[in-house]
KEDRENSE-76183 format. One record per residue (C-alpha): x, y, z; residue number from 1. Coordinates in Angstrom, 3 decimals, padded with zeros to 6 digits, always signed. Example, Ala and Ser with C-alpha at 12.3 -4.5 7.8 and 13.67 -1.06 7.14 Angstrom:
BEGIN
NODE_xx_yy_zz_num
NODE_+012.300_-004.500_+007.800_1
NODE_+013.670_-001.060_+007.140_2
END
This chain:
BEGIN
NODE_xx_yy_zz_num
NODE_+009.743_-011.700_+007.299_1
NODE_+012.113_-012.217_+004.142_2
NODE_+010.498_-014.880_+001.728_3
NODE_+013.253_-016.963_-000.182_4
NODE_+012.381_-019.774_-002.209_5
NODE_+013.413_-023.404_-001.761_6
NODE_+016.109_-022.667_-003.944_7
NODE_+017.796_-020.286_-001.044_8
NODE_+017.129_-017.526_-003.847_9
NODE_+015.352_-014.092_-002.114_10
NODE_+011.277_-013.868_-003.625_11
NODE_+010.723_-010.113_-004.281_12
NODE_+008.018_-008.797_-002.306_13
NODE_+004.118_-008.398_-003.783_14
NODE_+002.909_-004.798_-003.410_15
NODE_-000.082_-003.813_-005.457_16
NODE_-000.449_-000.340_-005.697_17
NODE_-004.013_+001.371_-006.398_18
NODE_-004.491_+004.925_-007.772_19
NODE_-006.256_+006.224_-010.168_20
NODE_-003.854_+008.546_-011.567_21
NODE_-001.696_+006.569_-014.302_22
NODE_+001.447_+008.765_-013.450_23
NODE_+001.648_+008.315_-009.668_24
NODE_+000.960_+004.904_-010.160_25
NODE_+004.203_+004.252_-012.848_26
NODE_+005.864_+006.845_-009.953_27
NODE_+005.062_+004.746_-006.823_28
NODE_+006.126_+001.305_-009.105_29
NODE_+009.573_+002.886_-009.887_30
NODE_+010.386_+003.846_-006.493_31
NODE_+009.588_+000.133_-004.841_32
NODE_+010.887_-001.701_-008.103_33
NODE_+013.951_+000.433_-007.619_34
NODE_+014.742_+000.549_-003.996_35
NODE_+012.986_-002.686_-003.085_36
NODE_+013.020_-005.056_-006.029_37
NODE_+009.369_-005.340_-005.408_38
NODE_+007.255_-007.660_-007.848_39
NODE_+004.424_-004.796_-008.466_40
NODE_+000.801_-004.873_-009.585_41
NODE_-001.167_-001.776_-010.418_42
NODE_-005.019_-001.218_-010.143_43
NODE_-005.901_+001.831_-011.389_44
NODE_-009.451_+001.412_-010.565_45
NODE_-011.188_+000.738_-007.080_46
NODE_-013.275_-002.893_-009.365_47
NODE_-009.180_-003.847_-010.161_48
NODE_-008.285_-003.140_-006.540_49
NODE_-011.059_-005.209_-005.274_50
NODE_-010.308_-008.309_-008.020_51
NODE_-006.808_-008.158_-007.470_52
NODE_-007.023_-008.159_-003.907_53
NODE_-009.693_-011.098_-004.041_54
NODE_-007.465_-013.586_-006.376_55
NODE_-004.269_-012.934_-005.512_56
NODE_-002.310_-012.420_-002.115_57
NODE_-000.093_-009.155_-001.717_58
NODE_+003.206_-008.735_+000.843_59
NODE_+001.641_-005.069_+001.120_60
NODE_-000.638_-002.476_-000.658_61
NODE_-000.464_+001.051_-001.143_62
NODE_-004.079_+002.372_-001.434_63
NODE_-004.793_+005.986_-002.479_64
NODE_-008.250_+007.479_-001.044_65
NODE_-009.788_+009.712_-003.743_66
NODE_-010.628_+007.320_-006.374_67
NODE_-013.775_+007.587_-008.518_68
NODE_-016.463_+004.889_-007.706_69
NODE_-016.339_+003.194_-004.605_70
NODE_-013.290_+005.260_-002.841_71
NODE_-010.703_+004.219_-001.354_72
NODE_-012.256_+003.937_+001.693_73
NODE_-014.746_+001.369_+000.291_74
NODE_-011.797_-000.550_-000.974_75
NODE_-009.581_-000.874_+002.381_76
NODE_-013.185_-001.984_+003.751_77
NODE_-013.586_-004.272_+001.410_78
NODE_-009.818_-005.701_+002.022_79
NODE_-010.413_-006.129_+005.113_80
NODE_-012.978_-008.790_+004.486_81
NODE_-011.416_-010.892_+001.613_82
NODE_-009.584_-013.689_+003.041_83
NODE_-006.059_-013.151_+000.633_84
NODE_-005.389_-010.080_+002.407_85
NODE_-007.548_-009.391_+005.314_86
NODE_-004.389_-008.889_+007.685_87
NODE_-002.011_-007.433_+004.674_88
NODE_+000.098_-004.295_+005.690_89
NODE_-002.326_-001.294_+003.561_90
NODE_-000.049_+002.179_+003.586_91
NODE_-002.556_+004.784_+002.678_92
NODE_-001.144_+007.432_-000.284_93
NODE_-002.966_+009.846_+000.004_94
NODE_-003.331_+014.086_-000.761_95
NODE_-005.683_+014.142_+002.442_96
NODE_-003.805_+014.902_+005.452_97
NODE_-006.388_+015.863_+008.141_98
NODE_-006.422_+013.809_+011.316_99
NODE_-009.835_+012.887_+010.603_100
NODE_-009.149_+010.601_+007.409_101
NODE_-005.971_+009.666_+009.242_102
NODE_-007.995_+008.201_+012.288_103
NODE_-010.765_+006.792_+010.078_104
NODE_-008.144_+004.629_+008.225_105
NODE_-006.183_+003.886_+011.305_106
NODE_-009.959_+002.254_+012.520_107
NODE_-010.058_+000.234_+009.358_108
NODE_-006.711_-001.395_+010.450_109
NODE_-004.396_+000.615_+008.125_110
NODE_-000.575_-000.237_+008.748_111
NODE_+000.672_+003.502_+007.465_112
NODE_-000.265_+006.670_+005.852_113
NODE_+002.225_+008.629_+003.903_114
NODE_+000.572_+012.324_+002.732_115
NODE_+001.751_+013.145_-001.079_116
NODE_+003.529_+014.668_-002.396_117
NODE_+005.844_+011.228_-002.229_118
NODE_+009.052_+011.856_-000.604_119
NODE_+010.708_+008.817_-002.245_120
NODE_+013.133_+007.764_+001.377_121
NODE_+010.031_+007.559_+003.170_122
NODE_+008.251_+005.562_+001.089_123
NODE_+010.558_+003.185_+000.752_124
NODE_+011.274_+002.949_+005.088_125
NODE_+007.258_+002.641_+005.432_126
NODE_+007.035_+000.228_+002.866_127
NODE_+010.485_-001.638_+004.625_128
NODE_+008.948_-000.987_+007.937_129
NODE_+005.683_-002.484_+007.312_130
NODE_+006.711_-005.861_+005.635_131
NODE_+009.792_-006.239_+008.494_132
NODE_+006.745_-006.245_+011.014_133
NODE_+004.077_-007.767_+009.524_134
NODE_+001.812_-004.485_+009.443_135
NODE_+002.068_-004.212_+013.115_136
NODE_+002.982_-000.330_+012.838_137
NODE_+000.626_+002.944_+012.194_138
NODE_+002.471_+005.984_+011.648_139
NODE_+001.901_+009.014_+009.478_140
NODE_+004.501_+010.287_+007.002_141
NODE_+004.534_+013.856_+005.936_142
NODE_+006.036_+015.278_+002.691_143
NODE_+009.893_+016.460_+003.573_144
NODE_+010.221_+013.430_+005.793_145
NODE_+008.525_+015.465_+008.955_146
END
């Protein structure tokens, strides 16, 4: 699923990537700009997730789950409805690792879940994984690649 423009030239992938911590977000850019070339967008609040997500359309988006406000749980509902990205690959970031969240997300239609700390290889394969197959695959990655 490799975009190129008319011009035969490869389009860099859209990721938008949502957290509200500034750091992880510049973090999480670096690493996909870096090993992907990917055009990115950051939201740094769940209303700039939700606006973003509603005007523009996104190759994939990396959603963290503890944000103030709505959560990100609110959000990936909310995704799920707008008609950009309603079937856009959504690879949870997230500090919570029980099954619980991990089954509640995987409900919602989430394509991945990688647990922080970020181990930067396996972002990068999710992320690679998820826009060679359209979303079609829900895994969980642990930090140390396990």
């Amino acid at each position: 699923m490799t975009a190129h423009k008319a011009s035969g030239k490869k389009m860099r992938h859209r990721v938008l990537i949502v957290d509200d911590e500034e750091s992880m977000r510049l973090f999480l850019a670096r690493i996909l700009v870096t090993g992907l070339q990917a055009e990115v967008t950051l939201a740094g609040t769940c209303e700039q997730a939700l606006q973003l997500a509603g005007s523009r359309i996104f190759d994939i988006i990396l959603l963290d789950l503890l944000m103030p406000g709505a959560g990100g749980i609110a959000v990936l509902k909310a995704i799920r409805t707008t008609p950009r990205n309603r079937k856009t690959p959504v690879i949870i970031v997230s500090v919570m690792a029980d099954e619980n969240t991990k089954n509640v997300c995987r409900s919602m239609g989430i394509s991945d879940y990688v647990v922080k700390p970020i181990v930067r290889e396996s972002l990068v394969a999710a992320v690679k994984a998820q826009i060679g197959s359209g979303g079609q695959q829900a895994g969980v990655h642990q930090p140390g690649g396990r």
